[in-house]
C-alpha positions as CSV (number, residue, x, y, z in Angstrom):
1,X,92.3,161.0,311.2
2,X,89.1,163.1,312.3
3,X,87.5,161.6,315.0
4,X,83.7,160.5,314.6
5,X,82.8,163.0,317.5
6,X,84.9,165.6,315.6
7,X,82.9,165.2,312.6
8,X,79.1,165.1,314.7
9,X,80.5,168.3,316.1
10,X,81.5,169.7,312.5
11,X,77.8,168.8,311.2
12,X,75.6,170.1,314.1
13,X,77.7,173.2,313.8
14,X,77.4,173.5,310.3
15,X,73.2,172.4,310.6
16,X,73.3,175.5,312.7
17,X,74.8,178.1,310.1
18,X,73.3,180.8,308.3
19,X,75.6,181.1,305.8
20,X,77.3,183.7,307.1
21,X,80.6,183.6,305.3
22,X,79.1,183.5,301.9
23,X,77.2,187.0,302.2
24,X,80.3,188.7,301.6
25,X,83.3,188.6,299.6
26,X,86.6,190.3,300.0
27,X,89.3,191.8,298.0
28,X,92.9,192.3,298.5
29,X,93.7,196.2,297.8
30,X,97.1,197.6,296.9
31,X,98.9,199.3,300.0
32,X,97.7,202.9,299.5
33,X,100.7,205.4,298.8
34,X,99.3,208.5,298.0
35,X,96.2,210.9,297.9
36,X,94.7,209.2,294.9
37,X,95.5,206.0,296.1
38,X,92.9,206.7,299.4
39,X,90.5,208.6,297.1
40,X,90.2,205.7,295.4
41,X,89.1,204.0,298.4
42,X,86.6,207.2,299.8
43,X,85.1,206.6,296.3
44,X,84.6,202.5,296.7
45,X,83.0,203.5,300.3
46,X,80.6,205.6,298.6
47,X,78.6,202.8,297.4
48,X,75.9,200.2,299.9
49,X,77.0,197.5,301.6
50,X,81.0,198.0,301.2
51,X,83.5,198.6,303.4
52,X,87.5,198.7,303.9
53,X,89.4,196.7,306.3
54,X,93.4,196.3,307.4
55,X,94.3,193.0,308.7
56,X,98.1,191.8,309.6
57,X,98.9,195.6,307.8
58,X,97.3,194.4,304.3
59,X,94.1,196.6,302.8
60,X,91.2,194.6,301.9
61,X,87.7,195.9,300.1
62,X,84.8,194.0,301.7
63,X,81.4,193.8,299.6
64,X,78.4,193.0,301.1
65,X,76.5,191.0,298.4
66,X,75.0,187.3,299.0
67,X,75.7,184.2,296.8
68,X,73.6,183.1,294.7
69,X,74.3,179.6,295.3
70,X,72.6,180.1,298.9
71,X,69.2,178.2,299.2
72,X,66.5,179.9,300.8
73,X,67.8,177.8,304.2
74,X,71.0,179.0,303.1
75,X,72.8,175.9,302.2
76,X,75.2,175.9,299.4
77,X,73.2,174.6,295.9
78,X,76.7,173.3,294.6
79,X,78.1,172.5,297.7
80,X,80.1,169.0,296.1
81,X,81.1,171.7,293.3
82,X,81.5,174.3,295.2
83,X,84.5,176.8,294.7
84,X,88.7,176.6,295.9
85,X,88.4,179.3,297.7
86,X,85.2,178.4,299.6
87,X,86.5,174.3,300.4
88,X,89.3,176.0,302.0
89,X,87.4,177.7,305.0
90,X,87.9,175.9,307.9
91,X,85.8,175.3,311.0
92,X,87.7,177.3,313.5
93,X,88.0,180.0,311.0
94,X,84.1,180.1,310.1
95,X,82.1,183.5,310.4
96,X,79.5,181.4,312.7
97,X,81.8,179.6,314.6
98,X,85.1,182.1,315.1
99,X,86.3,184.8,317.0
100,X,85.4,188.7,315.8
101,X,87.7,189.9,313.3
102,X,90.7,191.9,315.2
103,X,91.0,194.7,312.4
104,X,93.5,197.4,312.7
105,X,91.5,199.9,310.7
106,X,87.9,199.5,309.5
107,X,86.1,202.2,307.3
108,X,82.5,201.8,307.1
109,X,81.9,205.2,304.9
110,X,83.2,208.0,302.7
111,X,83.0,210.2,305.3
112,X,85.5,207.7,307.6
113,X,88.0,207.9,304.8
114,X,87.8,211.9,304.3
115,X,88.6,212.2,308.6
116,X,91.7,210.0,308.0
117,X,92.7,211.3,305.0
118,X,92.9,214.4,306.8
119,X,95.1,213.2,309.1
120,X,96.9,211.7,306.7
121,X,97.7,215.1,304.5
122,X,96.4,217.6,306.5
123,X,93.3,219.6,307.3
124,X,92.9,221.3,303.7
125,X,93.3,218.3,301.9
126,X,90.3,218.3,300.1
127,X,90.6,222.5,299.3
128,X,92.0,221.4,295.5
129,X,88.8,220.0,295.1
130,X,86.8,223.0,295.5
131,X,86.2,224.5,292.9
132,X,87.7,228.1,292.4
133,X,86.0,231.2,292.2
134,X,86.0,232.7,288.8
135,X,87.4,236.4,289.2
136,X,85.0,239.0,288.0
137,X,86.2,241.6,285.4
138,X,85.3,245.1,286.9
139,X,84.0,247.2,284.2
140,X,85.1,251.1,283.5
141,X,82.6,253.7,284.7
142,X,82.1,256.3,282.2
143,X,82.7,259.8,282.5
């Protein structure tokens, strides 16, 4: 049973919030095995407002994009109907209200990705990509 102060807590708290948790949604990404696998994720870090996280060793992509069931004091519009997965966040687990997230790696950019990849496979990983020089035919002088 939830205690009345509990619950007086919960709602001051939550009269407080700015929404934070629903300006963002993230994705569960396949553990990455091999160069394509992390060039995959250079290319999803080439776009605004994304990034890639690991957490407790599993890859996640996070996109920055707001719900559009936020009011302009975002508070959910459909908050009685609101989603599973968004009835399942919990107080102590809330964006406003939690602790920083303890990620092992965070990529914020393409260019994050390329140093780690890198490390990963090497300094010339990226040579293939190059494009090669086209050899040039040398012609015959005439005599």
């Amino acid at each position: 049973m939830v205690s009345n102060t509990k619950k007086k807590k919960s709602k001051i708290q939550c009269d407080k919030c700015t929404g934070l948790c629903c300006r963002y949604f993230a994705l569960p990404l396949d553990t990455p095995e091999d160069w394509d696998d992390y060039d995959d994720m250079r290319w999803y870090l080439c776009h605004e407002d994304t990034s890639v996280f690991i957490e407790d060793g599993d890859w996640y992509l996070n996109v920055k994009n707001k719900c559009t069931n936020l009011d302009d004091s975002n508070r959910c519009k459909i908050y009685d109907l609101r989603p599973k997965i968004c009835r399942g966040y919990k107080m102590d687990e809330c964006d406003f209200t939690g602790s920083e997230y303890d990620y092992e790696l965070h990529f914020t950019s393409a260019h994050q990705m390329e140093e780690y990849m890198k490390i990963k496979f090497g300094e010339k990983v990226f040579d293939k990509l190059k494009p090669k020089k086209k050899k040039t035919k040398k012609k015959k002088q005439k005599k």
